[in-house]
N, CA, C and O atoms as CSV, one atom per row, in Angstrom:
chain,resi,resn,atom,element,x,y,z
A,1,UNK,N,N,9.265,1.157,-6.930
A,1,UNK,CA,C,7.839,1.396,-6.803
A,1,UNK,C,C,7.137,0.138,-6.288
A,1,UNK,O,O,6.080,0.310,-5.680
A,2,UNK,N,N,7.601,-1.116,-6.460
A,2,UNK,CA,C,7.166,-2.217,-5.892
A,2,UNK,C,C,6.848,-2.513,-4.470
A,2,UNK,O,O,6.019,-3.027,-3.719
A,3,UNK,N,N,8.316,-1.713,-4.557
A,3,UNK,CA,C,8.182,-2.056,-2.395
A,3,UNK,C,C,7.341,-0.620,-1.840
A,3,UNK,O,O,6.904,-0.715,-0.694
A,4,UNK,N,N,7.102,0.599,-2.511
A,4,UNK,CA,C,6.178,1.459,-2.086
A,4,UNK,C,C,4.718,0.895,-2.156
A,4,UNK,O,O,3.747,1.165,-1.449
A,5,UNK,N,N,4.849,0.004,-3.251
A,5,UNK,CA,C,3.099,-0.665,-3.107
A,5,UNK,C,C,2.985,-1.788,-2.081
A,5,UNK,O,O,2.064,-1.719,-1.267
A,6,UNK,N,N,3.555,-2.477,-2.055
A,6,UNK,CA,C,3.453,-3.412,-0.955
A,6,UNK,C,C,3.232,-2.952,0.255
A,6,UNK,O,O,2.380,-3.425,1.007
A,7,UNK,N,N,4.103,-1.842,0.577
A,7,UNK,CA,C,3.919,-1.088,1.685
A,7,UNK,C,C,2.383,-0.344,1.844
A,7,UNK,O,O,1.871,-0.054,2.926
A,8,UNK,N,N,1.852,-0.136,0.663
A,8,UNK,CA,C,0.713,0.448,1.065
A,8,UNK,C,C,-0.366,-0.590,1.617
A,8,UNK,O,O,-1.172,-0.152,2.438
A,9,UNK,N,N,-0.438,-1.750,1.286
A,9,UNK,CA,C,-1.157,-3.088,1.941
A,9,UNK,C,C,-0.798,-2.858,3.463
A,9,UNK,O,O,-1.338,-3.676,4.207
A,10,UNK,N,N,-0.168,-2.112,3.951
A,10,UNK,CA,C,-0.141,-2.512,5.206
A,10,UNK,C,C,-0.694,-0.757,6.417
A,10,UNK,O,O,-0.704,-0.501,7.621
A,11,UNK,N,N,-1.020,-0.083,5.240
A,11,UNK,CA,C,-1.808,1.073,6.031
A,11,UNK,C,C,-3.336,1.256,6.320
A,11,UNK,O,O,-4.265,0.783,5.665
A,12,UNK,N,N,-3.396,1.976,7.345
A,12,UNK,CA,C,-4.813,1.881,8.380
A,12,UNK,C,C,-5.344,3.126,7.913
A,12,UNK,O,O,-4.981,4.202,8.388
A,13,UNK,N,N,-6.135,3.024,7.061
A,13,UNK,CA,C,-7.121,4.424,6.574
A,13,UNK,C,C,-8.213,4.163,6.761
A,13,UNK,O,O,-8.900,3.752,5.825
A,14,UNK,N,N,-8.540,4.258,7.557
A,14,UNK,CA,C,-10.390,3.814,7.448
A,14,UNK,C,C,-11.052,5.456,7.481
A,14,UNK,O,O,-12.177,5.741,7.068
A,15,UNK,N,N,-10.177,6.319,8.005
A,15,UNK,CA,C,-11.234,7.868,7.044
A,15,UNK,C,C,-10.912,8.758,5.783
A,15,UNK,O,O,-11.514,9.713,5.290
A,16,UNK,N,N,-9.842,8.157,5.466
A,16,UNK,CA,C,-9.468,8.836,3.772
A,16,UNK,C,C,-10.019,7.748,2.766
A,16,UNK,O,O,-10.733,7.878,1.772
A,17,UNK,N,N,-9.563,6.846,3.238
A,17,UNK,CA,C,-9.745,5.896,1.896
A,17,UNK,C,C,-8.576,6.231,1.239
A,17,UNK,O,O,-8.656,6.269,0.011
A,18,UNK,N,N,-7.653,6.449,1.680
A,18,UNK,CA,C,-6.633,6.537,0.735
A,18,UNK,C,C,-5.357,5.459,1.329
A,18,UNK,O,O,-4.843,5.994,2.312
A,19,UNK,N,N,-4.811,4.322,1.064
A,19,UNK,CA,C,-3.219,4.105,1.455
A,19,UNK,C,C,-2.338,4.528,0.737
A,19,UNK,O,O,-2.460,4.794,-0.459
A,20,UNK,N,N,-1.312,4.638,1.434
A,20,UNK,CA,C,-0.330,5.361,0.892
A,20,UNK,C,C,0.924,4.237,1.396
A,20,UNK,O,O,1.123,3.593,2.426
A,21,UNK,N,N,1.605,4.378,0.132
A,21,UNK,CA,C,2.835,3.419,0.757
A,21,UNK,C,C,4.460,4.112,0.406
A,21,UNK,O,O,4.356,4.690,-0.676
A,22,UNK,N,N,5.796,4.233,0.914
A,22,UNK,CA,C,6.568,4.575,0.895
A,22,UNK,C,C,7.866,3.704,0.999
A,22,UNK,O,O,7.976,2.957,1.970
A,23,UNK,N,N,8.849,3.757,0.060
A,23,UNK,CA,C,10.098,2.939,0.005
A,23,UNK,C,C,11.298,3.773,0.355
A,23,UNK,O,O,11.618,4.542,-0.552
A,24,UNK,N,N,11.897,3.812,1.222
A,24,UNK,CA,C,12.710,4.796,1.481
A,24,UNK,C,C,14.573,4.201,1.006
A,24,UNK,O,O,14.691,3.216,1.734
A,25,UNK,N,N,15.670,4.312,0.356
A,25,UNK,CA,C,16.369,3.801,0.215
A,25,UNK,C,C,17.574,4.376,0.517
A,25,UNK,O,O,17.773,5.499,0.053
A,26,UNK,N,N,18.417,3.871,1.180
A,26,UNK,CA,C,19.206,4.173,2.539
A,26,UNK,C,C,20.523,4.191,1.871
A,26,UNK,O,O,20.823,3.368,1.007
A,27,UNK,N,N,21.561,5.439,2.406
A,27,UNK,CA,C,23.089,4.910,1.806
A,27,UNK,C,C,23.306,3.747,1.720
A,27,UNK,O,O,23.763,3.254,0.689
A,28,UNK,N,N,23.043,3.102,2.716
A,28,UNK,CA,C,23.692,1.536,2.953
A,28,UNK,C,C,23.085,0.638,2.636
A,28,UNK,O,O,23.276,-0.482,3.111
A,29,UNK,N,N,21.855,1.010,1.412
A,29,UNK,CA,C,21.123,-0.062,0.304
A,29,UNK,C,C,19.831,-0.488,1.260
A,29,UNK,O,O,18.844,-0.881,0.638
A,30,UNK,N,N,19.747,-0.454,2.580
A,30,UNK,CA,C,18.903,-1.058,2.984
A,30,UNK,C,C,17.650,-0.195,2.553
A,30,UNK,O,O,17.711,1.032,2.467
A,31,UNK,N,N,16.508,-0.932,2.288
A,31,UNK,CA,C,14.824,-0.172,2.330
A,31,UNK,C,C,14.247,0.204,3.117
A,31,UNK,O,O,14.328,-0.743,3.899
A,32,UNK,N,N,13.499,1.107,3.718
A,32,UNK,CA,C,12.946,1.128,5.173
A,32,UNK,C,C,11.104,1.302,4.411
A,32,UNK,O,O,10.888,2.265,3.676
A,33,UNK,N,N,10.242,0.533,4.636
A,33,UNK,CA,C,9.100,0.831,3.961
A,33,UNK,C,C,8.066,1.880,5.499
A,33,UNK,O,O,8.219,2.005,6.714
A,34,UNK,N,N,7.073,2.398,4.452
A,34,UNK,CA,C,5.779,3.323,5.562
A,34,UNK,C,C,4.372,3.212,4.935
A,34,UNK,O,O,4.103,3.228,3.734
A,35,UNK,N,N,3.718,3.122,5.745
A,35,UNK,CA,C,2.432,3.518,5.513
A,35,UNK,C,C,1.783,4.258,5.818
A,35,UNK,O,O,2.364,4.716,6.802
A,36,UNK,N,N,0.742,4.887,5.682
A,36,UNK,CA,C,-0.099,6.133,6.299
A,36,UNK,C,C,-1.046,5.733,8.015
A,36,UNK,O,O,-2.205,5.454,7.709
A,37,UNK,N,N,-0.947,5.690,8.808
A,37,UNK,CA,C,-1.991,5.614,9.398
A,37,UNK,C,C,-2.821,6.760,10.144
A,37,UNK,O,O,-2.154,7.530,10.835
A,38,UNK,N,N,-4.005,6.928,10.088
A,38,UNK,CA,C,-4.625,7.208,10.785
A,38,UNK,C,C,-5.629,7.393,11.646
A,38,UNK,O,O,-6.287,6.408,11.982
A,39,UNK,N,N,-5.830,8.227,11.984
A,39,UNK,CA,C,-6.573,8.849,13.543
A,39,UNK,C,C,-8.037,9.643,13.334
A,39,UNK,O,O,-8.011,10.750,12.796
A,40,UNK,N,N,-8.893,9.253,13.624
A,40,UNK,CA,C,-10.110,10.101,13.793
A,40,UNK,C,C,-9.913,11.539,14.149
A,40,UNK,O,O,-10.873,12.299,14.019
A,41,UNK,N,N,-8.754,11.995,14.591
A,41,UNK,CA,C,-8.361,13.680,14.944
A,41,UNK,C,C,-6.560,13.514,14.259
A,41,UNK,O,O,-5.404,13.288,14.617
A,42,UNK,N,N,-7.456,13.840,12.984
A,42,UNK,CA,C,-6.444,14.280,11.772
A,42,UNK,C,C,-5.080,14.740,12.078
A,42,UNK,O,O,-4.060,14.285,11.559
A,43,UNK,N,N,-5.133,15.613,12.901
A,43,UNK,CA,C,-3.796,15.765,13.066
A,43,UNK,C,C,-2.832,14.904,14.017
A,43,UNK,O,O,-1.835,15.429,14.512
A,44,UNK,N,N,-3.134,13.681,14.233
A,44,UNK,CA,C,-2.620,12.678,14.992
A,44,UNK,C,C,-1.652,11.804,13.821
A,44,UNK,O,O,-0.515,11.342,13.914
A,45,UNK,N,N,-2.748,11.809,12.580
A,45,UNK,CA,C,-2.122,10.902,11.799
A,45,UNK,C,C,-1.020,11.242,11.194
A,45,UNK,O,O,-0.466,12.332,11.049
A,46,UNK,N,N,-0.610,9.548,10.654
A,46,UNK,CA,C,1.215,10.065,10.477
A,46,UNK,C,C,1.025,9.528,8.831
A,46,UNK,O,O,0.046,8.967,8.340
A,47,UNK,N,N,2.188,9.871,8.242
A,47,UNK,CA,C,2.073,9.901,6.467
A,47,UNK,C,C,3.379,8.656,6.327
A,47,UNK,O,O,4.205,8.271,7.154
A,48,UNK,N,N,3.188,8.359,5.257
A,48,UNK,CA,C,3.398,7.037,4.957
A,48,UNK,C,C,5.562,7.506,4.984
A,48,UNK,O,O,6.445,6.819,5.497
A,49,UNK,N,N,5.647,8.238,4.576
A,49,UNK,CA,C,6.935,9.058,3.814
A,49,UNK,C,C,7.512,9.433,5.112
A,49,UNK,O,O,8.719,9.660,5.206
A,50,UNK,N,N,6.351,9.548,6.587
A,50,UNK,CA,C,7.172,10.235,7.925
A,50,UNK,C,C,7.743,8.926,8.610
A,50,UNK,O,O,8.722,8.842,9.351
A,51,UNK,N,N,6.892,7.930,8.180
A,51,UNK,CA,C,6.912,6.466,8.946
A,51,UNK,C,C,7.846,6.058,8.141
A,51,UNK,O,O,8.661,5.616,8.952
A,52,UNK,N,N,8.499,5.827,6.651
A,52,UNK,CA,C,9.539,5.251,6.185
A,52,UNK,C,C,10.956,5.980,6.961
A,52,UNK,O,O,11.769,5.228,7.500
A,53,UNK,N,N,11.112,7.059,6.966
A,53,UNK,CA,C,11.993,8.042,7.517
A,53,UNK,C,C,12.535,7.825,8.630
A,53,UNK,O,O,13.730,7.585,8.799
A,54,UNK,N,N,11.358,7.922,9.796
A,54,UNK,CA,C,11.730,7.717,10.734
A,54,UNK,C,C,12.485,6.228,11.350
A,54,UNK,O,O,13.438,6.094,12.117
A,55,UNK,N,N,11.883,5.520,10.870
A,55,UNK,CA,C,11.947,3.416,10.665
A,55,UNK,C,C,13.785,4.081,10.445
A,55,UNK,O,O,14.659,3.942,11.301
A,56,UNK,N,N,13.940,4.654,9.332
A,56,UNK,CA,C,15.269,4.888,9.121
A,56,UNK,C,C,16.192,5.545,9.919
A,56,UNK,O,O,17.397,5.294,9.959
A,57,UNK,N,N,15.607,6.383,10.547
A,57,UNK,CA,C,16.637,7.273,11.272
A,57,UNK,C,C,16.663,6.413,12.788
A,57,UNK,O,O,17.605,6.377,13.581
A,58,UNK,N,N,15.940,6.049,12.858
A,58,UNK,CA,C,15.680,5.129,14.323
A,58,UNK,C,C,16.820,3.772,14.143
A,58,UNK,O,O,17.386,3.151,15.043
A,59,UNK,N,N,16.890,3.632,13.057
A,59,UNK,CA,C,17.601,2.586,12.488
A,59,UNK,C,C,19.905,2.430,12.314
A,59,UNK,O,O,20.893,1.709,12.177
A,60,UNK,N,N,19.251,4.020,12.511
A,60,UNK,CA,C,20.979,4.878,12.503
A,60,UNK,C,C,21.028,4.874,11.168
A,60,UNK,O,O,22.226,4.612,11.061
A,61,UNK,N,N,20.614,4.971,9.974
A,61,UNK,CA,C,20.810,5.408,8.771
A,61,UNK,C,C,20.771,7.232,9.170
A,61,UNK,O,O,20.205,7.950,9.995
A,62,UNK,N,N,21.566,7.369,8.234
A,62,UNK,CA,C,21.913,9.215,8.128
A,62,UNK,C,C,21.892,9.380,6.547
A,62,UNK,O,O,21.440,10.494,6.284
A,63,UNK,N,N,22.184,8.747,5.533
A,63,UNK,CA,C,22.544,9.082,3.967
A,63,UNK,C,C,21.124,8.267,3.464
A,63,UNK,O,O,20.827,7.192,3.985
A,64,UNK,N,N,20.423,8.783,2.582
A,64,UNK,CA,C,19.477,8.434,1.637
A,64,UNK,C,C,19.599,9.118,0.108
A,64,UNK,O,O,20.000,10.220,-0.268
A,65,UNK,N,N,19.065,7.951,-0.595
A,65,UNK,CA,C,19.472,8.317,-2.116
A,65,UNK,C,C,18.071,8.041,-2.462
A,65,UNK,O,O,18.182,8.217,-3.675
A,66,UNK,N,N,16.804,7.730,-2.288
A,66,UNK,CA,C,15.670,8.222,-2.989
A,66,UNK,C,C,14.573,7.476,-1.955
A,66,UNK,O,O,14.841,6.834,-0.940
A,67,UNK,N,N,13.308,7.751,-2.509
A,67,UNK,CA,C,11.855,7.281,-1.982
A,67,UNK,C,C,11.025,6.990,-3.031
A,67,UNK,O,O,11.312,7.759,-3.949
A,68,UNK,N,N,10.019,6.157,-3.382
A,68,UNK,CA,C,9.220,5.885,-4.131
A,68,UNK,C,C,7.337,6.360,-2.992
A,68,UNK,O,O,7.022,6.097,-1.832
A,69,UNK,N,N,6.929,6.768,-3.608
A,69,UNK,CA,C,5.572,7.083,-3.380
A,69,UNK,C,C,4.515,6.316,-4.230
A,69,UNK,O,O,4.429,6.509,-5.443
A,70,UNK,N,N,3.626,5.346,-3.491
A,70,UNK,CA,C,2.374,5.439,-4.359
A,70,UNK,C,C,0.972,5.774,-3.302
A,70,UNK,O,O,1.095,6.301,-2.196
A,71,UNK,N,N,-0.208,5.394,-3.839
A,71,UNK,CA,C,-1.282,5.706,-3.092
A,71,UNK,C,C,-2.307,4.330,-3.853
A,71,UNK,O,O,-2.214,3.816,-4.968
A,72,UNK,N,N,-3.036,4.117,-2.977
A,72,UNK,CA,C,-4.477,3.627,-3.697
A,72,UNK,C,C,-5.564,4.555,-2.696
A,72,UNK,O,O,-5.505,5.199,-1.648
A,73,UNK,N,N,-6.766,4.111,-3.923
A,73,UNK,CA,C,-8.094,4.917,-2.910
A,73,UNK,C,C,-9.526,3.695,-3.367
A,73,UNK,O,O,-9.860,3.076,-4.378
A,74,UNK,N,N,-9.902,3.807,-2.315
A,74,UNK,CA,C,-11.127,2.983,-2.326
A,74,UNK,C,C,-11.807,3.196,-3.050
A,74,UNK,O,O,-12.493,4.160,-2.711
A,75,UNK,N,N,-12.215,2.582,-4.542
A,75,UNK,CA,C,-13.806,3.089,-5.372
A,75,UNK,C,C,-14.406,1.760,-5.275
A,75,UNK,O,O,-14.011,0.624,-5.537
A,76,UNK,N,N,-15.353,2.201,-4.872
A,76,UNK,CA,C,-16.447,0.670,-4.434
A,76,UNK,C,C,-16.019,-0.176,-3.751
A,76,UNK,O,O,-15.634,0.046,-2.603
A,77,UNK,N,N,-15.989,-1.528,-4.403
A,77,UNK,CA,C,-15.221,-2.250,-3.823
A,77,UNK,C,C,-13.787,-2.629,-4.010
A,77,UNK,O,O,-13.267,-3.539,-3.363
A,78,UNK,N,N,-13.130,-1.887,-4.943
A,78,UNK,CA,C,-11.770,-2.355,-4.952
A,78,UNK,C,C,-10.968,-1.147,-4.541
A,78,UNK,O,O,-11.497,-0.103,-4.159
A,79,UNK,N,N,-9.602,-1.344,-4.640
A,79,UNK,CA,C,-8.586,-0.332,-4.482
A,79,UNK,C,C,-7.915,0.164,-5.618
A,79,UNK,O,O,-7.449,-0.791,-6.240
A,80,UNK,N,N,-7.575,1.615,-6.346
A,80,UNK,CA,C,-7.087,1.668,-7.538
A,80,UNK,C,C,-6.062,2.863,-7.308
A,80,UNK,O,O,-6.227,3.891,-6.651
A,81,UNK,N,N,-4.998,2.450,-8.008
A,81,UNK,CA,C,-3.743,3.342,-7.432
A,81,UNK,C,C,-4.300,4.726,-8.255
A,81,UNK,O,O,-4.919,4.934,-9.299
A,82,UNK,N,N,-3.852,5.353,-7.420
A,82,UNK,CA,C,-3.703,7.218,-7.535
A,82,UNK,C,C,-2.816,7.700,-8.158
A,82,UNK,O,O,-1.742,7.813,-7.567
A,83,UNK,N,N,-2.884,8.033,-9.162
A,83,UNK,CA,C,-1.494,8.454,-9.655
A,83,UNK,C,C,-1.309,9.977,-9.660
A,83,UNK,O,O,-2.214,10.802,-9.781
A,84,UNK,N,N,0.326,10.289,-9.472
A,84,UNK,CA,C,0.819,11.196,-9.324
A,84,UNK,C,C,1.238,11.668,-7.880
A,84,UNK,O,O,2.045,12.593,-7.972
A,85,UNK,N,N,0.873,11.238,-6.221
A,85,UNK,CA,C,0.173,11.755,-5.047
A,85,UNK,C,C,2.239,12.022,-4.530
A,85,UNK,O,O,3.209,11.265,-4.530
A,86,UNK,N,N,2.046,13.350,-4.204
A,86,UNK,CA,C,3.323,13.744,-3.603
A,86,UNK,C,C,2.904,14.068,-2.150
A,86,UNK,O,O,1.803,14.574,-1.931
A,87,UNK,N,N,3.719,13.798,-1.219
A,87,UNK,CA,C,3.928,14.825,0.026
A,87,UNK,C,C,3.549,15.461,0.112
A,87,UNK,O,O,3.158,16.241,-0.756
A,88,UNK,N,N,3.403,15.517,1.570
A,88,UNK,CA,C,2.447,16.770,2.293
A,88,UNK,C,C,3.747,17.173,2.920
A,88,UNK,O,O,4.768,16.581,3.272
A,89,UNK,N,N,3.141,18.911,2.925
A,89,UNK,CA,C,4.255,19.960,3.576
A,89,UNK,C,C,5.373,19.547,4.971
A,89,UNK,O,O,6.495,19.973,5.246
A,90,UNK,N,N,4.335,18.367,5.766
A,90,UNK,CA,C,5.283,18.375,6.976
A,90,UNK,C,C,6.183,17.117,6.924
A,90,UNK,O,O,7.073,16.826,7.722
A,91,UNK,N,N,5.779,16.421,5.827
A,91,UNK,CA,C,6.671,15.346,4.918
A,91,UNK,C,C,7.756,16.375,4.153
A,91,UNK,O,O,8.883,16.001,4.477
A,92,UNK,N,N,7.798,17.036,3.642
A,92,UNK,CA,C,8.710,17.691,2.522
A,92,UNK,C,C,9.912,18.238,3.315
A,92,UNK,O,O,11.124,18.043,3.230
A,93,UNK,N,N,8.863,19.262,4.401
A,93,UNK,CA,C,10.023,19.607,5.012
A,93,UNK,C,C,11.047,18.543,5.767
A,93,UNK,O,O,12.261,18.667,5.606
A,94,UNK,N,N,10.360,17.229,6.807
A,94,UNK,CA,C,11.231,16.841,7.893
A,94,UNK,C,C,12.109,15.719,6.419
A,94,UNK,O,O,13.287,15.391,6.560
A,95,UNK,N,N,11.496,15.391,5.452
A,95,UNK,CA,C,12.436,14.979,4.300
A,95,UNK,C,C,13.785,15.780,4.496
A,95,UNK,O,O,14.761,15.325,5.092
A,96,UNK,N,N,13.714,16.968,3.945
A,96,UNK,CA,C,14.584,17.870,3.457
A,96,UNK,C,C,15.453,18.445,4.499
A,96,UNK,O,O,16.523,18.987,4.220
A,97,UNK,N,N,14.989,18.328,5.724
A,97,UNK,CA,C,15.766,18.484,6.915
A,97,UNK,C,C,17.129,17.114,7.359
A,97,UNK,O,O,18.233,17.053,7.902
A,98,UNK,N,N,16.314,16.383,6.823
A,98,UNK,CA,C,16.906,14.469,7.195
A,98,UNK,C,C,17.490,13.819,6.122
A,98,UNK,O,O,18.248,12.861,6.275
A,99,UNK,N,N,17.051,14.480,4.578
A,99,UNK,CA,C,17.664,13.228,3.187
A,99,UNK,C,C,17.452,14.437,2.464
A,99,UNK,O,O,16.388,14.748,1.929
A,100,UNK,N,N,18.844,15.325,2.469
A,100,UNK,CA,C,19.026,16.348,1.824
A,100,UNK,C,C,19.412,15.686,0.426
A,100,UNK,O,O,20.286,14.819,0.453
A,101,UNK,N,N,18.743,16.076,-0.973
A,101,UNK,CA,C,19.329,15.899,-1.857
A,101,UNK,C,C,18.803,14.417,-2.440
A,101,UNK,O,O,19.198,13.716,-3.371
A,102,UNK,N,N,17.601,14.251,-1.343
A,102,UNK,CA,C,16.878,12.694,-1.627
A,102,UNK,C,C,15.921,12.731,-3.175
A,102,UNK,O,O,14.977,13.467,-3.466
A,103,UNK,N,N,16.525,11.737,-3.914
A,103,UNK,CA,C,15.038,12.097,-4.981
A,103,UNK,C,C,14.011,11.496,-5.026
A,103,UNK,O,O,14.195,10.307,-5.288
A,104,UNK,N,N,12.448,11.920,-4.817
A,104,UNK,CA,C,11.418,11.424,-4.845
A,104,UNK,C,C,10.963,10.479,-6.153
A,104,UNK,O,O,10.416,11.163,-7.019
A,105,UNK,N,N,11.029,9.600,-6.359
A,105,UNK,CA,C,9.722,8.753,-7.538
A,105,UNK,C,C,8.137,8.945,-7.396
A,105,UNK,O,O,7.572,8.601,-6.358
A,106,UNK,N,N,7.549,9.416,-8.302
A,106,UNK,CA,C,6.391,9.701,-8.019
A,106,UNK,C,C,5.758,7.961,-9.039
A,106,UNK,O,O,6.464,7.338,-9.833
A,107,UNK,N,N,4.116,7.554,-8.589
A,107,UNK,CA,C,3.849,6.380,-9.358
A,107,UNK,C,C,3.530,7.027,-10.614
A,107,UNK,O,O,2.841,6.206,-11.219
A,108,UNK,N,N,3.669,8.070,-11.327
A,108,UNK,CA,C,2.909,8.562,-12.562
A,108,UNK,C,C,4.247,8.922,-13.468
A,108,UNK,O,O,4.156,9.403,-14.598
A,109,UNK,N,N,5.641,8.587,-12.741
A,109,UNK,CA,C,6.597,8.379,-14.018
A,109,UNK,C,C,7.755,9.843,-13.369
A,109,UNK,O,O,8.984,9.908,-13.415
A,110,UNK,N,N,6.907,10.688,-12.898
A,110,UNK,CA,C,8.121,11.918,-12.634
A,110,UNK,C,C,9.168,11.593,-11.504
A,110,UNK,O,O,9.362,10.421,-11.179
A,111,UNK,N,N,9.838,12.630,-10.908
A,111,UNK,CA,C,10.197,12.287,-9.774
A,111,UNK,C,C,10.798,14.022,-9.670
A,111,UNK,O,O,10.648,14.916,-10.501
A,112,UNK,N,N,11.565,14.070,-8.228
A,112,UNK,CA,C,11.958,15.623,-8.073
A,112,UNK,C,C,13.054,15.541,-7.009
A,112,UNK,O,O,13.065,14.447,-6.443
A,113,UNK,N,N,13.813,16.254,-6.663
A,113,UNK,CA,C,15.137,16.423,-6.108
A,113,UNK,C,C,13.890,17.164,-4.502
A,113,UNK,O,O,12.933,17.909,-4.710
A,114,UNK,N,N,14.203,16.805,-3.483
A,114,UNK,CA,C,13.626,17.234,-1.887
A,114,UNK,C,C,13.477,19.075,-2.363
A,114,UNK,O,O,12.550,19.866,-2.543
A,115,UNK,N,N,14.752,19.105,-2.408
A,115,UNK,CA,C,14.879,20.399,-2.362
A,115,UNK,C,C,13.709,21.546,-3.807
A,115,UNK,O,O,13.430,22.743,-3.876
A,116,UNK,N,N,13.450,20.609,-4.482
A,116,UNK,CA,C,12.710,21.443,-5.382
A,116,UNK,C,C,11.378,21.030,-5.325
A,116,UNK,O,O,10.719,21.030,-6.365
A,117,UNK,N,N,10.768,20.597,-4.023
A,117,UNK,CA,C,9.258,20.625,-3.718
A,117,UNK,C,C,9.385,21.319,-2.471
A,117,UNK,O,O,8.775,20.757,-1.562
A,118,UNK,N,N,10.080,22.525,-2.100
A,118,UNK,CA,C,10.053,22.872,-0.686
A,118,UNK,C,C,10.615,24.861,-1.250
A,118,UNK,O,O,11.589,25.254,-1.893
A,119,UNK,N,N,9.498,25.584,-0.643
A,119,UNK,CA,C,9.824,27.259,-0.859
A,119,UNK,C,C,11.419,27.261,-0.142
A,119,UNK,O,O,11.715,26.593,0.849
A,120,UNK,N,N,12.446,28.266,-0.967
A,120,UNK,CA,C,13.764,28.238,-0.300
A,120,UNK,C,C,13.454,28.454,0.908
A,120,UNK,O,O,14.266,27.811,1.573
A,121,UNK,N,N,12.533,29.152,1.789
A,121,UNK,CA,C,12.884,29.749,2.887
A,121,UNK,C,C,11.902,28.724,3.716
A,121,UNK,O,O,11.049,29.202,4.463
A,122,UNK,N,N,12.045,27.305,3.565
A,122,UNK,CA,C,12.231,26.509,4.202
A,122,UNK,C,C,13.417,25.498,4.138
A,122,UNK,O,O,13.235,24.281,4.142
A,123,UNK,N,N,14.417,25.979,4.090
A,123,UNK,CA,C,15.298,24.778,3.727
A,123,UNK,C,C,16.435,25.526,4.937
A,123,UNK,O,O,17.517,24.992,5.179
C-alpha cells in the first residue's frame, strides 16, 4: 500500500479531485506503479490500475500476483485518503483479461481475487 500511495503523488486530476495511485506486482517481483490522469473529455482519461498494467505489459511482464489501490481527494486545502475506492469496469475487465487470478488490496483492509469483481459473462 506504500508504493500505491506514493504513486498517487504523481497523478494529474485537476477535475475529480481525486488521485489515485496503483502498485502492480509482477511474477518477477518487480513493481510497476500508476496514476490516474486526466482529460477535460472524460473519456480520454486513463485510471491509475490501466497505467500500472500497462507500464507492465509494455515491460514484457505476463504473470502478476497482486495490486494495491489507494485514492486521496481534495477537502480544502489538504488531501485525505479515500478509503475503500475499487476499479472501474474498464479496469476490472482489461485486469482480468491480463492478471488472471491477480488479487486486489483495497486501502480499507479488504482485498478480492480479479475474477470476483467482474459478472461471469465477462471473463
Amino acid at each position: 500500500m506504500t508504493r500505491a500511495r506514493q504513486a498517487s503523488e504523481l497523478a494529474l486530476s485537476p477535475h475529480s479531485k481525486l488521485k489515485v495511485g496503483a502498485a502492480l506486482l509482477a511474477g518477477s517481483g518487480e513493481i510497476y506503479l500508476g496514476a490516474n490522469i486526466e482529460s477535460a473529455s472524460h473519456s480520454l482519461s486513463v485510471c491509475a490500475e490501466r497505467v500500472a498494467l500497462l507500464r507492465a505489459l509494455m515491460a514484457g511482464e505476463r504473470e502478476f500476483k497482486a495490486m494495491a489501490i489507494t485514492a486521496f481527494e481534495k477537502k480544502g486545502e489538504e488531501w485525505v485518503e479515500k478509503k475503500g475506492i475499487t476499479p472501474c469496469g474498464a479496469c476490472r475487465q482489461m485486469l482480468a483479461e491480463y492478471a488472471p487470478g491477480l488479487v486486489i488490496y483495497l486501502n480499507d483492509g479488504r482485498h478480492y481475487r480479479i475474477e470476483e469483481m467482474l459478472p461471469e459473462a465477462f471473463m
